[in-house]
MIDOSE-1310 file (N, C-alpha, C; in nm, 2 decimals, decimal comma, always signed):
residues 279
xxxx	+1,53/+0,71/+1,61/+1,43/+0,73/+1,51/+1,42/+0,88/+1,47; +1,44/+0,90/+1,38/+1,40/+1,04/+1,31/+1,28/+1,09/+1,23; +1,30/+1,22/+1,24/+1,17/+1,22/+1,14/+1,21/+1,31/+1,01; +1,15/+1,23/+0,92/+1,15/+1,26/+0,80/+1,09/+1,38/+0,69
xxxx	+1,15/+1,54/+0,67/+1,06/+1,64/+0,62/+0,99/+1,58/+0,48; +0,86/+1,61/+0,51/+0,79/+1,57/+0,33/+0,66/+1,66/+0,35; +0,76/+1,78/+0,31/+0,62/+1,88/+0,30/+0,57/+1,91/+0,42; +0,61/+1,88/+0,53/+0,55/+1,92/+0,67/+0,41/+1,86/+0,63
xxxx	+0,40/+1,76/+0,60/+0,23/+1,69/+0,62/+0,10/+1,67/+0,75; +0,02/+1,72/+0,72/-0,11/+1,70/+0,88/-0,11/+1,60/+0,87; -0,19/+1,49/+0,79/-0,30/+1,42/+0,80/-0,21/+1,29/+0,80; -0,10/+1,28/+0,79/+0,00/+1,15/+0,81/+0,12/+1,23/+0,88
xxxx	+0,24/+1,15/+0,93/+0,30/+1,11/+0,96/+0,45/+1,05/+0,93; +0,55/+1,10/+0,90/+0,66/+1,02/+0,82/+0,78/+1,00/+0,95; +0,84/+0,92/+0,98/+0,95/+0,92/+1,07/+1,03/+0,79/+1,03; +1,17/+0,80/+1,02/+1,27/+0,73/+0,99/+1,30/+0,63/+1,07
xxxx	+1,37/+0,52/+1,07/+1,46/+0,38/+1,18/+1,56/+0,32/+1,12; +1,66/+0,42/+1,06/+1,77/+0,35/+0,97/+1,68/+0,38/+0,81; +1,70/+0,25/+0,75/+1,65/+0,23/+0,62/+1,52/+0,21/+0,60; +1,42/+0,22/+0,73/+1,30/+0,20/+0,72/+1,23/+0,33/+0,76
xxxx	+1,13/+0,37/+0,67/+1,03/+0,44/+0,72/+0,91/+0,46/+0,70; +0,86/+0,45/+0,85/+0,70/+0,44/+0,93/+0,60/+0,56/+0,86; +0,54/+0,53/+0,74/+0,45/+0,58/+0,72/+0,29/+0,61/+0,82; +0,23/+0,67/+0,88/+0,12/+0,69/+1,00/+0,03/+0,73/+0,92
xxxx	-0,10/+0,67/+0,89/-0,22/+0,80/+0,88/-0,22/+0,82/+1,06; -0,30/+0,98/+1,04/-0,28/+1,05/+1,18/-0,41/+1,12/+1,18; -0,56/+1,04/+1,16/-0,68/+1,08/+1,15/-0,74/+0,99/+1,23; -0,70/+0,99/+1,39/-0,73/+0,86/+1,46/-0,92/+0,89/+1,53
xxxx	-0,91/+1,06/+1,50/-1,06/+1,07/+1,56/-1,17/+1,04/+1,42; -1,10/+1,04/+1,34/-1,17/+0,99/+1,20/-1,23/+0,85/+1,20; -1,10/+0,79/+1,29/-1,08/+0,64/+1,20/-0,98/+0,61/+1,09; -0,92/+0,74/+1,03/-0,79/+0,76/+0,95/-0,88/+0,75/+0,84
xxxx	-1,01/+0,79/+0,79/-1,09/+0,79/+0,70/-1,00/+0,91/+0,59; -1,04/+0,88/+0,44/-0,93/+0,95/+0,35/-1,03/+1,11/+0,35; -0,95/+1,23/+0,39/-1,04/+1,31/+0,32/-0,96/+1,39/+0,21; -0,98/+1,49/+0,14/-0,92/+1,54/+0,04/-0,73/+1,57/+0,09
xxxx	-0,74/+1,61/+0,22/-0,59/+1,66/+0,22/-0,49/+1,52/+0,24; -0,58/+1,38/+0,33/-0,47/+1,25/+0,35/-0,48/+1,24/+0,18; -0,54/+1,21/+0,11/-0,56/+1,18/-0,05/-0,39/+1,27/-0,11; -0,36/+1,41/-0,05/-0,33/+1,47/-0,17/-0,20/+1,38/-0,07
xxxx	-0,17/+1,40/+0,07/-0,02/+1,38/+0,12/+0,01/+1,27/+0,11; -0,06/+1,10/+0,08/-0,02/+1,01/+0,00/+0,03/+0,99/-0,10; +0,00/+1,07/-0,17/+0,07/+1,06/-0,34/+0,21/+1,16/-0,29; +0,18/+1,26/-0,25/+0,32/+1,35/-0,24/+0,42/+1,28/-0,14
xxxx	+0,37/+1,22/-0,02/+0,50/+1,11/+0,09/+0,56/+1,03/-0,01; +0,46/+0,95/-0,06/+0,52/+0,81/-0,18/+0,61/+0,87/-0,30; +0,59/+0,94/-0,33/+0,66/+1,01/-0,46/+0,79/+1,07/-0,40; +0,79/+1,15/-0,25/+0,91/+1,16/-0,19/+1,02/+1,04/-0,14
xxxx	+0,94/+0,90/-0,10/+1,00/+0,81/-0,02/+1,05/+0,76/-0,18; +0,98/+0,74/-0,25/+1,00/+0,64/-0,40/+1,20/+0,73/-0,41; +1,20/+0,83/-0,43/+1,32/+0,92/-0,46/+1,45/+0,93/-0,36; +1,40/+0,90/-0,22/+1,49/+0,90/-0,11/+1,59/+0,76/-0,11
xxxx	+1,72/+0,75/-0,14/+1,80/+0,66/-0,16/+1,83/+0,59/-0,03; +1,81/+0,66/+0,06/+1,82/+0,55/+0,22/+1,70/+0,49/+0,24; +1,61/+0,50/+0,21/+1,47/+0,47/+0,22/+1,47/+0,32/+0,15; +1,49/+0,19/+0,20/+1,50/+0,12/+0,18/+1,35/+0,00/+0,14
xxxx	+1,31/+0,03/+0,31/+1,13/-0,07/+0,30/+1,04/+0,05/+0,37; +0,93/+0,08/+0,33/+0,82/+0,14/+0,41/+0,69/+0,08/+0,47; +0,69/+0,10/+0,62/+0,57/+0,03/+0,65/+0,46/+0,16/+0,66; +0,33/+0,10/+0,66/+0,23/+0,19/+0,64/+0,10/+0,18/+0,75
xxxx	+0,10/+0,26/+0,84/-0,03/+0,15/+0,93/-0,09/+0,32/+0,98; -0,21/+0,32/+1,04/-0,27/+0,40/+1,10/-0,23/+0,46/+1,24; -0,30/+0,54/+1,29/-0,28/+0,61/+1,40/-0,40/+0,54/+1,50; -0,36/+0,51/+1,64/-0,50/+0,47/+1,71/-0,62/+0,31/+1,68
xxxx	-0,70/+0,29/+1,65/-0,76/+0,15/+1,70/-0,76/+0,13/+1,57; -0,77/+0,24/+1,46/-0,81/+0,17/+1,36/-0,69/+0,18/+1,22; -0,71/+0,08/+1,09/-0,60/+0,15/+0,98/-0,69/+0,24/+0,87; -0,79/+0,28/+0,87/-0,84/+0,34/+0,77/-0,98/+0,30/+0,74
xxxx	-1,09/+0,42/+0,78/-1,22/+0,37/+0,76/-1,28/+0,41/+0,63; -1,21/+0,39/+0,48/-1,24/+0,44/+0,36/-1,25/+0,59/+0,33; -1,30/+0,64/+0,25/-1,30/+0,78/+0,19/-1,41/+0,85/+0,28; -1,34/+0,94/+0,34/-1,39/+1,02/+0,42/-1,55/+1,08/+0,38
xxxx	-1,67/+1,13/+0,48/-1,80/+1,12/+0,42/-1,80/+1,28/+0,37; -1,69/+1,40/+0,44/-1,70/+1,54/+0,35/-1,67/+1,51/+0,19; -1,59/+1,43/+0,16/-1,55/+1,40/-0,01/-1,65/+1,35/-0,12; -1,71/+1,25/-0,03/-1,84/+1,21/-0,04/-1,93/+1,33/-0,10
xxxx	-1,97/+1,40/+0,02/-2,07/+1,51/-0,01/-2,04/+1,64/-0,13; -1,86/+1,63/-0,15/-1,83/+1,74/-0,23/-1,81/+1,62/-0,38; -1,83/+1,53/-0,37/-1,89/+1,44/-0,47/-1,97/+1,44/-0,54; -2,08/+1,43/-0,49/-2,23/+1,41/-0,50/-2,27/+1,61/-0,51
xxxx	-2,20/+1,65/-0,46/-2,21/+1,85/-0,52/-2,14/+1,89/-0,65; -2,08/+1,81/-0,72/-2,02/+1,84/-0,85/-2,11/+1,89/-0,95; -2,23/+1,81/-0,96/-2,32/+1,88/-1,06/-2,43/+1,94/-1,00; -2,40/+2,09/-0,96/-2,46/+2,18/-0,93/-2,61/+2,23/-1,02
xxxx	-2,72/+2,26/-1,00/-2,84/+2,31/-1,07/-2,78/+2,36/-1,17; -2,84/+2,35/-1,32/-2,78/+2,43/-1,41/-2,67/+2,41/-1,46; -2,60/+2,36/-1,40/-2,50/+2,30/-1,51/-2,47/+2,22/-1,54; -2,39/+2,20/-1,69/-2,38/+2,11/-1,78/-2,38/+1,96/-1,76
xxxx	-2,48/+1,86/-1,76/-2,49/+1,75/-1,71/-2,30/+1,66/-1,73; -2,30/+1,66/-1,90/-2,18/+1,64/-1,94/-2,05/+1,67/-1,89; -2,05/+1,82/-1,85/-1,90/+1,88/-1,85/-1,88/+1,78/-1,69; -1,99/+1,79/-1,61/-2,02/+1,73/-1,46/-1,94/+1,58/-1,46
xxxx	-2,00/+1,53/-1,56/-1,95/+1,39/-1,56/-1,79/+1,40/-1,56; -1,77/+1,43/-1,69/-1,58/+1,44/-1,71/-1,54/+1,46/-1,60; -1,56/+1,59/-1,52/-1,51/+1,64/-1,42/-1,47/+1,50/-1,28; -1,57/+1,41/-1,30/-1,60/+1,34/-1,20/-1,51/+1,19/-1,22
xxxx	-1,53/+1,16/-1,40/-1,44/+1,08/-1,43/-1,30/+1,12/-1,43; -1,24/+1,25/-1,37/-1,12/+1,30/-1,39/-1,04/+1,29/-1,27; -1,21/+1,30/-1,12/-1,17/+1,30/-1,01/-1,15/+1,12/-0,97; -1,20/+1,09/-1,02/-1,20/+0,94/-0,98/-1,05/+0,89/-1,02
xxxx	-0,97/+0,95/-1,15/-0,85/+0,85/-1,25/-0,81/+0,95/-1,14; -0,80/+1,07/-1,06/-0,71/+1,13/-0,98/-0,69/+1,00/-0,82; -0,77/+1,01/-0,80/-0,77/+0,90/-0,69/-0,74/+0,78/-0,70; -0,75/+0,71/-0,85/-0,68/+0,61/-0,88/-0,51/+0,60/-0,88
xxxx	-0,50/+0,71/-0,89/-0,36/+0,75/-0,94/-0,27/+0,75/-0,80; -0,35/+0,81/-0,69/-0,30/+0,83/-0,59/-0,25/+0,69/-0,47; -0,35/+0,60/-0,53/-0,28/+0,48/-0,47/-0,22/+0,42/-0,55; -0,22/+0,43/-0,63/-0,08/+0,38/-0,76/+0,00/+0,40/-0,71
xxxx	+0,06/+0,56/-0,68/+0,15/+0,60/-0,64/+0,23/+0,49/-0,51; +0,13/+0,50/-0,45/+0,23/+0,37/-0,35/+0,25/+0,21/-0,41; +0,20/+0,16/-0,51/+0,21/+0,07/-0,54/+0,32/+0,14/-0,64; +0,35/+0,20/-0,69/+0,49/+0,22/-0,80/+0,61/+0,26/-0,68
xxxx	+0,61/+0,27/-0,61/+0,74/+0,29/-0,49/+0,79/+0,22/-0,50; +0,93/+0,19/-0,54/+1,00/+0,14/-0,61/+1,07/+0,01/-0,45; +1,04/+0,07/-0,33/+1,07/-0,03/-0,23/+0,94/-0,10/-0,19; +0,96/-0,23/-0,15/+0,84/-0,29/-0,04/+0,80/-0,23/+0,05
xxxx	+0,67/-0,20/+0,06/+0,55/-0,13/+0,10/+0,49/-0,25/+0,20; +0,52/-0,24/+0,37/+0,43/-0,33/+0,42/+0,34/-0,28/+0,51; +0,18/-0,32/+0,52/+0,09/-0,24/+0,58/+0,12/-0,32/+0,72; +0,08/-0,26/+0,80/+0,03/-0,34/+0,96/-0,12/-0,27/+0,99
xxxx	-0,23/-0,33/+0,95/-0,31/-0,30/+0,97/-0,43/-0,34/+1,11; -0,46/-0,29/+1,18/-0,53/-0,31/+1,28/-0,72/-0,25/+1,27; -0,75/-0,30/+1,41/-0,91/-0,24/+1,35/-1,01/-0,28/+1,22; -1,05/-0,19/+1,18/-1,11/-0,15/+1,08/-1,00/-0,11/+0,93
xxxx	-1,08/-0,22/+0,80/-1,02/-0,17/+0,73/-1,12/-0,22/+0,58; -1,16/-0,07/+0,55/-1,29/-0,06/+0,52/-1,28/-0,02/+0,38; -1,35/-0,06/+0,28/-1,36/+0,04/+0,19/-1,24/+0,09/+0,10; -1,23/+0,24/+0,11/-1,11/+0,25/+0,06/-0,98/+0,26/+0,14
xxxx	-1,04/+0,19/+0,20/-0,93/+0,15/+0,35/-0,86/+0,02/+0,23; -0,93/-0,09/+0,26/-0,88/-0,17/+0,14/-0,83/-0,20/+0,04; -0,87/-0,08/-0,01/-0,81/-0,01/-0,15/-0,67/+0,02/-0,16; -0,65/+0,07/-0,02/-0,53/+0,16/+0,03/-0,45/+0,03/+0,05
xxxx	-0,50/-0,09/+0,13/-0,37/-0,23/+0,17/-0,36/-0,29/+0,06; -0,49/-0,35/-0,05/-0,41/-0,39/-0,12/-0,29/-0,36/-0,21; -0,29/-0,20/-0,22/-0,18/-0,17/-0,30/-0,02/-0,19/-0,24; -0,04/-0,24/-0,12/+0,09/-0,28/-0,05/+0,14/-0,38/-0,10
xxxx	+0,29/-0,40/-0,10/+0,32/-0,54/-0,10/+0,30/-0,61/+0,04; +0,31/-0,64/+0,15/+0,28/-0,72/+0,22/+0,22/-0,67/+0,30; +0,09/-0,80/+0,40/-0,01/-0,72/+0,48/-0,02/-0,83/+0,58; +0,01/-0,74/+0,72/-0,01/-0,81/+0,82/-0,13/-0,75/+0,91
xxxx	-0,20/-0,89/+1,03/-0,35/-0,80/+1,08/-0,31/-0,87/+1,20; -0,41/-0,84/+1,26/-0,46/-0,92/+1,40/-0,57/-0,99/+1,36; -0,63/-1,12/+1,47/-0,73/-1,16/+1,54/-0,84/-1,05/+1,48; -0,89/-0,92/+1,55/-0,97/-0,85/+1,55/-0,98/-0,76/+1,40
xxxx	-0,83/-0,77/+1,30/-0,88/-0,67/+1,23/-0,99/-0,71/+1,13; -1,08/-0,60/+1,10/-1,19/-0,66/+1,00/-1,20/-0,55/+0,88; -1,19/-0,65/+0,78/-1,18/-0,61/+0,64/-1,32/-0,61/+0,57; -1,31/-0,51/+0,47/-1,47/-0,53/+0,45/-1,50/-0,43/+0,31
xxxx	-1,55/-0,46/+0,18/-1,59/-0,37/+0,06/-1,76/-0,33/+0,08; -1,77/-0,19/+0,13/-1,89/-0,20/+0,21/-1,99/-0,07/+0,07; -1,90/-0,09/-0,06/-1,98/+0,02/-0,13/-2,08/-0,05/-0,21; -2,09/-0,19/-0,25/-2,23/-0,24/-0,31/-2,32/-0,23/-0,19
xxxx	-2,35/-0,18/-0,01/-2,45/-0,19/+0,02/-2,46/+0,01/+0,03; -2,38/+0,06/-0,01/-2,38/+0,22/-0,02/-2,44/+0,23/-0,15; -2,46/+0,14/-0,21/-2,53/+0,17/-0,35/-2,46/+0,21/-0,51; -2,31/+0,16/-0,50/-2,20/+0,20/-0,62/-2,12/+0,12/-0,62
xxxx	-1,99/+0,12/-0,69/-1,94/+0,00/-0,73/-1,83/+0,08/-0,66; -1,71/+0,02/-0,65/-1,57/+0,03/-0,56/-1,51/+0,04/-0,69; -1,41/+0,15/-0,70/-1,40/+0,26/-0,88/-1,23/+0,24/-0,83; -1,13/+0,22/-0,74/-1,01/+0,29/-0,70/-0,92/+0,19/-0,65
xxxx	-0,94/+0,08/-0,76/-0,87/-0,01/-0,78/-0,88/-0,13/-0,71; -0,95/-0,15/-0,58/-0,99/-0,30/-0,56/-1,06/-0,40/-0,60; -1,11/-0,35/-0,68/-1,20/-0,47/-0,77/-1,08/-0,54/-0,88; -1,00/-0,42/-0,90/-0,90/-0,51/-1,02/-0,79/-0,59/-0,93
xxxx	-0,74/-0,55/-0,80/-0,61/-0,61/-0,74/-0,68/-0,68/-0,67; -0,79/-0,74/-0,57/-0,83/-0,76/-0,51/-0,83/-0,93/-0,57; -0,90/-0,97/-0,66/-0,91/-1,08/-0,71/-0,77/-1,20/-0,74; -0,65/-1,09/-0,80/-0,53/-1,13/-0,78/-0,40/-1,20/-0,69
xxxx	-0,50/-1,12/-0,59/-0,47/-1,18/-0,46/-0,55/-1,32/-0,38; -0,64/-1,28/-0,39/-0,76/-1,37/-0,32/-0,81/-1,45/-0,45; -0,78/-1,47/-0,53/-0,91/-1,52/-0,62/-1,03/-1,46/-0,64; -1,07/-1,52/-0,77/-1,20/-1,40/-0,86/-1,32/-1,44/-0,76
xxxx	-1,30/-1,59/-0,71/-1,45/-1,61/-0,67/-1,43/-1,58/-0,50; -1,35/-1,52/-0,42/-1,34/-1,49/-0,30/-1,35/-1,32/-0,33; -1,33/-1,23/-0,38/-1,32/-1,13/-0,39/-1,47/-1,08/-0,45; -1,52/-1,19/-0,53/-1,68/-1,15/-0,61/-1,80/-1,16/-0,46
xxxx	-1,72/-1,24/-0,37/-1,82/-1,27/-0,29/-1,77/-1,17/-0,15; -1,68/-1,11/-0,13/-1,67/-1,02/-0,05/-1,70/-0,92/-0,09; -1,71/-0,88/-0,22/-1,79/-0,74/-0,30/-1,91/-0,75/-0,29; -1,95/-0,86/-0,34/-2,10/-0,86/-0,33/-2,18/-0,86/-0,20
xxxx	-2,13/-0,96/-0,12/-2,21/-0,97/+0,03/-2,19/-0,86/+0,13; -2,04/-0,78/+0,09/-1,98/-0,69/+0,19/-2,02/-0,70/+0,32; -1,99/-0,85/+0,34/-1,95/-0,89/+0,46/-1,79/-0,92/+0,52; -1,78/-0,92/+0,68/-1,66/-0,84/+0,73/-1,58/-1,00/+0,73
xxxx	-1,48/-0,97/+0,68/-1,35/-1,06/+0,71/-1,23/-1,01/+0,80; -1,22/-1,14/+0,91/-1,13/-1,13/+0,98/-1,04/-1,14/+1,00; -0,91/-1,13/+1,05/-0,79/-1,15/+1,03/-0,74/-1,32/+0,99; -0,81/-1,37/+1,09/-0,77/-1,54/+1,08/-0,81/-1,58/+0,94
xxxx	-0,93/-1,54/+0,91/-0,98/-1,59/+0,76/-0,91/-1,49/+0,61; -0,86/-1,42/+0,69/-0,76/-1,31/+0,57/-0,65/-1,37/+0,49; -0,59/-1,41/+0,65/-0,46/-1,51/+0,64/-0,47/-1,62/+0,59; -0,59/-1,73/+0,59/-0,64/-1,83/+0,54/-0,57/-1,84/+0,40
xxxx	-0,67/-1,71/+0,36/-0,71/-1,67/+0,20/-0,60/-1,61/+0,13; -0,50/-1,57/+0,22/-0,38/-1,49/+0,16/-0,40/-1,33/+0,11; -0,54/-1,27/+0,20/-0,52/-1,13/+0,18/-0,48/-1,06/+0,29; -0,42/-1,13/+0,38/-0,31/-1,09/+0,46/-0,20/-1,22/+0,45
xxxx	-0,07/-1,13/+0,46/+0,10/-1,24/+0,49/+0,07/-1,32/+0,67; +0,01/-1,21/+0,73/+0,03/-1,31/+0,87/-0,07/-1,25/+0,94; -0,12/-1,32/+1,01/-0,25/-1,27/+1,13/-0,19/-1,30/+1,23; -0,07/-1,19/+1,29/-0,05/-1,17/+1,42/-0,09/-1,18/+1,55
xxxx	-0,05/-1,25/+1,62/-0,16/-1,29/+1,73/-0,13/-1,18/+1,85; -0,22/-1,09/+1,86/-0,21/-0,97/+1,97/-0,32/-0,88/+1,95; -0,34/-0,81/+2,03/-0,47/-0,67/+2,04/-0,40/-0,55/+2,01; -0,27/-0,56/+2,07/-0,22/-0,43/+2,05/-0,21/-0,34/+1,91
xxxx	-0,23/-0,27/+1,91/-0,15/-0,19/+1,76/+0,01/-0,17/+1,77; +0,07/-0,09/+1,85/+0,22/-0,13/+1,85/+0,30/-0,21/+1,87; +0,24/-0,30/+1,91/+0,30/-0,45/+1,90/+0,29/-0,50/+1,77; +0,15/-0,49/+1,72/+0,18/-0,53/+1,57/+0,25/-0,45/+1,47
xxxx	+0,25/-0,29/+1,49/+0,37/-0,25/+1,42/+0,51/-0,28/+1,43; +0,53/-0,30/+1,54/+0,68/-0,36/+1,60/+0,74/-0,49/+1,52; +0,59/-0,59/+1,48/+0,67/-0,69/+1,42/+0,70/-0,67/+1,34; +0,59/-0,56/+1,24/+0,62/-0,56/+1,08/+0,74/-0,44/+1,08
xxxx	+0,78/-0,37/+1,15/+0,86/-0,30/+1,15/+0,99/-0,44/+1,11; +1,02/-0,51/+1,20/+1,11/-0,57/+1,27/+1,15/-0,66/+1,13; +1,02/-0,70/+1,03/+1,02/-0,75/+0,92/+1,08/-0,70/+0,78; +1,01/-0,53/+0,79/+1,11/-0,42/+0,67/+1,23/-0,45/+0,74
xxxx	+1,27/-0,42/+0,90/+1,47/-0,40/+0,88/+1,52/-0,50/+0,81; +1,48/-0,63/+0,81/+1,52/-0,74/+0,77/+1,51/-0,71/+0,60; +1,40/-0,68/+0,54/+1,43/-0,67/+0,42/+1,52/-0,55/+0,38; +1,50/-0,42/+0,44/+1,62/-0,29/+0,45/+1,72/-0,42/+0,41
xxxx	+1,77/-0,46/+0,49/+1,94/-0,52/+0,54/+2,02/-0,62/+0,36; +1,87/-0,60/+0,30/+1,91/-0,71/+0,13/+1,96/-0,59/+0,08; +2,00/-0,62/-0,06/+2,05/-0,58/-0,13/+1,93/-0,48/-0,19; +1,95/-0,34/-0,20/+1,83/-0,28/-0,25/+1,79/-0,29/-0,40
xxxx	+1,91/-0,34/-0,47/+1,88/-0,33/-0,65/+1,80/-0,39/-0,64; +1,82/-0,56/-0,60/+1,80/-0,66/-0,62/+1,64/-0,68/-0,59; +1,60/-0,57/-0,44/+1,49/-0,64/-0,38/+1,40/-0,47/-0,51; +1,46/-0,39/-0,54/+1,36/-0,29/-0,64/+1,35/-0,37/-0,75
xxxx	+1,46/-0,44/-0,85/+1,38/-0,54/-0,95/+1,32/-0,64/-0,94; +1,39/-0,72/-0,79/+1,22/-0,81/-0,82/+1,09/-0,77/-0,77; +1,07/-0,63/-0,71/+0,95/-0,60/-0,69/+0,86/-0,53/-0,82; +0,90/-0,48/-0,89/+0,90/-0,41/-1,04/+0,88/-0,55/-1,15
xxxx	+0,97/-0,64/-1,17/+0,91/-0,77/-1,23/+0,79/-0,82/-1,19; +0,77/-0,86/-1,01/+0,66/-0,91/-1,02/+0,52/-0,84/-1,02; +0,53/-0,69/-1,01/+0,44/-0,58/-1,06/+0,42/-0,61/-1,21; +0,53/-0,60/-1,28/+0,49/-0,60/-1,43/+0,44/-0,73/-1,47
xxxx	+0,50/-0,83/-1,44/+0,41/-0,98/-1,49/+0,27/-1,00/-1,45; +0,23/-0,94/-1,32/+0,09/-0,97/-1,29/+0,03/-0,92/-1,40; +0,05/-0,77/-1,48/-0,01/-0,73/-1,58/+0,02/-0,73/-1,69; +0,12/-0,83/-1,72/+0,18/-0,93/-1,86/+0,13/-1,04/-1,88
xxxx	+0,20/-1,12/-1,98/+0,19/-1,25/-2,04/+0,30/-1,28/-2,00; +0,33/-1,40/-1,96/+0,46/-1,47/-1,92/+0,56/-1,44/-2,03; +0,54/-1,38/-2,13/+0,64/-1,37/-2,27/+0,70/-1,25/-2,19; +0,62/-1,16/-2,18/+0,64/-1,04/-2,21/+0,75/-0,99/-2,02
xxxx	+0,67/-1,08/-1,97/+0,73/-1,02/-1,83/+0,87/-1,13/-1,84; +0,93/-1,24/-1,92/+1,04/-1,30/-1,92/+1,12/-1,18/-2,00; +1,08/-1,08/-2,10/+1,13/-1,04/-2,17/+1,18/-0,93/-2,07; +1,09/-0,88/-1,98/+1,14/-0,76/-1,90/+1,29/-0,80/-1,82
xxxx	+1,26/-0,91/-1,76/+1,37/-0,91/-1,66/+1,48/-0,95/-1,69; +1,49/-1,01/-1,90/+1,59/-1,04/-1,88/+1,67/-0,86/-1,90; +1,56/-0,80/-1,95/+1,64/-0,62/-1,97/+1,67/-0,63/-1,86; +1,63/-0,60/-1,77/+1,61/-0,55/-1,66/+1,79/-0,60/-1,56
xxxx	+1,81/-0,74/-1,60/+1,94/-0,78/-1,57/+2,05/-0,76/-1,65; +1,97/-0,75/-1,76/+2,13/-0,67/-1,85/+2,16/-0,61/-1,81; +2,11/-0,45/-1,74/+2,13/-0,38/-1,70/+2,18/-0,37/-1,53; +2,13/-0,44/-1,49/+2,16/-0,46/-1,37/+2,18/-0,56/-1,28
xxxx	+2,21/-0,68/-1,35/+2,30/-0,82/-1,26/+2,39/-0,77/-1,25; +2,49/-0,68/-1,29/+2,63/-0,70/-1,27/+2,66/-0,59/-1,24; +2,65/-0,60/-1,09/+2,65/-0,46/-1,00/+2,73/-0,49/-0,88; +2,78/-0,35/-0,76/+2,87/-0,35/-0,65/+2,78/-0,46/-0,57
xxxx	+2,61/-0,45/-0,58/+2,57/-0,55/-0,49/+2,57/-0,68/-0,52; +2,61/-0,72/-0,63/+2,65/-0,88/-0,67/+2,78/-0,90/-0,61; +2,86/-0,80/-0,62/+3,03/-0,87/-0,57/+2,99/-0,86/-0,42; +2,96/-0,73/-0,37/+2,93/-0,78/-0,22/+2,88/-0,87/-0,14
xxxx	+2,78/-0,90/-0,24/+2,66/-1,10/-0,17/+2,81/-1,18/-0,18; +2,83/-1,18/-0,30/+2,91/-1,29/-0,30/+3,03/-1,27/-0,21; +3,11/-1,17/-0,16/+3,21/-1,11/-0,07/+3,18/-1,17/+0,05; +3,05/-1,11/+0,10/+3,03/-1,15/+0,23/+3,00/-1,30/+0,24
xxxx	+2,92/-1,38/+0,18/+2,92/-1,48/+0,19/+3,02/-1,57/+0,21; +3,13/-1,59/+0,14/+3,25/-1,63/+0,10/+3,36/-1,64/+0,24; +3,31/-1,46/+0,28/+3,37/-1,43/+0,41/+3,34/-1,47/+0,58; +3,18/-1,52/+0,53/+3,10/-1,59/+0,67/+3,02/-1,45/+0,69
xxxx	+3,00/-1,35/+0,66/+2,99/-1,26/+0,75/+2,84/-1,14/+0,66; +2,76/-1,04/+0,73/+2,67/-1,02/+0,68/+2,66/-0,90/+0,58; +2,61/-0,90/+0,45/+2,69/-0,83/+0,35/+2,62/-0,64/+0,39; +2,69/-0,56/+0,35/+2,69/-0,43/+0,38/+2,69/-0,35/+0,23
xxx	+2,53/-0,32/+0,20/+2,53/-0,28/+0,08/+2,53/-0,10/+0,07; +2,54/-0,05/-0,03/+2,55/+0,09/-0,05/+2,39/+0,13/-0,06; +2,33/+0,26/-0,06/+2,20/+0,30/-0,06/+2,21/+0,35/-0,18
């Protein structure tokens, strides 16, 4: 396993395993809670990994008991300090609507990474902790982990994208009622509901990384065109009309059905044997 330069980052973590790589928040005395510098090294890792041609699947999980105990409480405070005495109530606001589409942007960024993104989440996963998994494509927990939208009892609405992806996944009326009550969901009842892929049965955190690890090599090992358009189609349809996302992919295969990794599936297969694609 190697590790990966991206800016020499604190507050995460990047290291390689072949075509897969282990994304870490590394804020374990926090709780991996976001503060302004994990915020900025997110968008800058993802925007490096999205560009890295061996970089096949990335998993994403925390450091220590927990995966992320939401937006850190200094950000908070330099939040709520934006409109200083005396000045401009207005210019305050913009400023604030500018920080917010900034923060939105930032977990975008991992949801546009053009590979599958799987979290392994343990602990606590809170807030904009949750903000942070659902932008993954796949999410595995434990038994213990507990999920939770805890900003209707902080007194504000959740601005950073869970309210919109959150329902998508879970349904409008499981997602209205975990917003509203912001009460804690468990792993077992995650997996129930399908806002986790599997509720691993273990305590450990590296055991549960190990499986989802063990799960990217498997997807690493596909064909990368193939597994970046269908993740990019079913991004775009969720926010299409069935017209419009049939129209994408038939582009999308004009351009790229008929590629070295179509003769190779079909090579290996033909041959018995397991296909070896280019990065």
């Amino acid at each position: 396993m190697s590790t990966l330069d991206v800016e020499a980052p604190t507050a995460l973590s990047v290291t390689r395993d072949g075509g897969v790589a282990i994304v870490r928040l590394e804020r374990p005395q926090a709780a991996n809670a976001l503060d302004r510098t994990l915020w900025h090294e997110l968008r800058e890792t993802f925007r490096a990994l999205d560009t890295e041609p061996g970089v096949r699947a990335v998993v994403l999980t925390g450091a220590g008991r927990h995966f992320c105990a939401g937006i850190d409480l200094s950000m908070l405070a330099e939040i709520q300090g934006m409109a200083p005495a005396g000045a401009d109530p207005g210019r305050a606001r913009e400023a604030l609507r500018r920080l917010i589409l900034d923060l939105q942007d930032v977990l975008t960024t991992v949801e546009r990474c053009r590979v599958p993104v799987l979290a392994a989440i343990q602990g606590a996963c809170v807030g904009a902790g949750l903000d942070l998994a659902v932008v993954c494509d796949l999410r595995y927990a434990t038994p213990r982990t507990k999920f939770s939208l805890k900003e209707v009892d902080m007194g504000l609405a959740a601005d950073v994208g869970v309210l919109q992806r959150l329902p998508r996944i879970v349904g409008e009326g499981r997602a209205r009622e975990m917003a509203y009550t912001c009460r804690d969901v468990r792993g077992t009842e995650a997996a129930a509901t399908g806002l986790v892929n599997e509720c691993v049965e273990t305590d450990d955190p590296e055991a549960l990384l190990a499986h989802v690890t063990a799960i990217a090599h498997g997807l690493a090992a596909k064909s990368p065109l193939a597994l970046r358009g269908t993740k990019h189609a079913i991004t775009y349809a969720r926010d299409h009309s069935i017209a419009d996302g049939l129209d994408q992919i038939a582009t999308w295969n004009a351009s790229a059905l008929i590629s070295d990794d179509l003769t190779e599936a079909v090579t290996a297969f033909a041959q018995g044997r397991a296909p070896d694609y280019a990065d």
